[in-house]
C-alpha positions as CSV (number, residue, x, y, z in Angstrom):
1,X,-129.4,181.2,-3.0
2,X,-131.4,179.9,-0.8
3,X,-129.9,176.2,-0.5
4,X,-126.5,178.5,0.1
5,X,-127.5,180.0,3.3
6,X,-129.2,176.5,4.4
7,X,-125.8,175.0,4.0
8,X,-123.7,177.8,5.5
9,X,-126.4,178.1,8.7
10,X,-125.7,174.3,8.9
11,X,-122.0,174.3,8.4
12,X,-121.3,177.1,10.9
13,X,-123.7,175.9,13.9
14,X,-124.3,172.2,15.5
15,X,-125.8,168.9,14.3
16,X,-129.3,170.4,12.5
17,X,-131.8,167.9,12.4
18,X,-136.1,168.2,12.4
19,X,-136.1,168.4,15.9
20,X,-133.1,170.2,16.8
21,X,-132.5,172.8,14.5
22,X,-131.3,176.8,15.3
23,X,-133.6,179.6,15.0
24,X,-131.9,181.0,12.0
25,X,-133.1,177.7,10.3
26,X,-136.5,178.0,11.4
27,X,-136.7,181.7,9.8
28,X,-135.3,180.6,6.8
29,X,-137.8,177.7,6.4
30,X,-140.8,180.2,7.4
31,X,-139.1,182.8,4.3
32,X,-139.3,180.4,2.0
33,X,-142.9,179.0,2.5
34,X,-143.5,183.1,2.2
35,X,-141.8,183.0,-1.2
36,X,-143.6,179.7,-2.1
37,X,-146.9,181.5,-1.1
38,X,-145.9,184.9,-3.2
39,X,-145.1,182.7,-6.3
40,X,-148.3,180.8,-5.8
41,X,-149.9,184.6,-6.1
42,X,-148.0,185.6,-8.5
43,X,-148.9,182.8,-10.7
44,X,-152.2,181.5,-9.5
45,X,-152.4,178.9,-13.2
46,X,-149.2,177.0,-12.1
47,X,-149.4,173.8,-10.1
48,X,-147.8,174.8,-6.9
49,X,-146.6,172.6,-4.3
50,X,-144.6,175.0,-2.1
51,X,-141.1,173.5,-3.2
52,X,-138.5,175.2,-1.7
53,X,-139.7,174.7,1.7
54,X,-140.9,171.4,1.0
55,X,-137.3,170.6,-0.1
56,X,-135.3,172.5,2.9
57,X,-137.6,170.2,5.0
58,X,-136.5,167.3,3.1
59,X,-132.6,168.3,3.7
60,X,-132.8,169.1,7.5
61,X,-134.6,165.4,8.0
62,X,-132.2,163.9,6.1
63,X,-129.6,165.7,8.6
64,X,-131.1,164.7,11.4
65,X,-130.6,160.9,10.1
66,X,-127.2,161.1,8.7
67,X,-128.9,160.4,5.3
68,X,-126.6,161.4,1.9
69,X,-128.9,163.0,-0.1
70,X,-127.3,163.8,-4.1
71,X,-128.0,166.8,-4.4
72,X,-126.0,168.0,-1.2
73,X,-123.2,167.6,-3.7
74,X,-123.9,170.5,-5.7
75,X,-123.0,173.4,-3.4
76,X,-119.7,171.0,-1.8
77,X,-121.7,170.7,1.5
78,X,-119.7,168.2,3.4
79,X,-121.8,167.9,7.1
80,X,-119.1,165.3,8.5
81,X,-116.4,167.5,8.8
């Protein structure tokens, strides 16, 4: 769900990259380190790594540098359009 509104924030707005991104991306990466942290709570014997935002990071700097990433292909996210 998350990767959904990701690609929709990025579809409907301007170029997003690391250093020039919307607001509305910036709350959703700050959300999902919250959930990270709540999971991390939740289940304090898993090895955590905070995931989700790690990986929304990961997507939004590979924006940034035109950089295909595989797994962009899962939800039909087409950022040259």
């Amino acid at each position: 769900q998350i990767n959904k509104i990701f690609y929709f924030i990025c579809n409907t707005s301007s170029q997003q990259s690391i250093d020039n991104h919307s607001p509305l991306i910036e709350l959703l990466l700050e959300a999902a380190c919250k959930v990270d942290c709540l999971e991390r709570e939740k289940n304090p014997n898993k090895r955590w790594n905070h995931r989700v935002e790690r990986d929304l990071r990961k997507k939004l700097f590979a924006m940034g540098w035109n950089i295909h990433l595989e797994d962009d292909d899962d939800f039909g996210f087409e950022r040259f359009n």
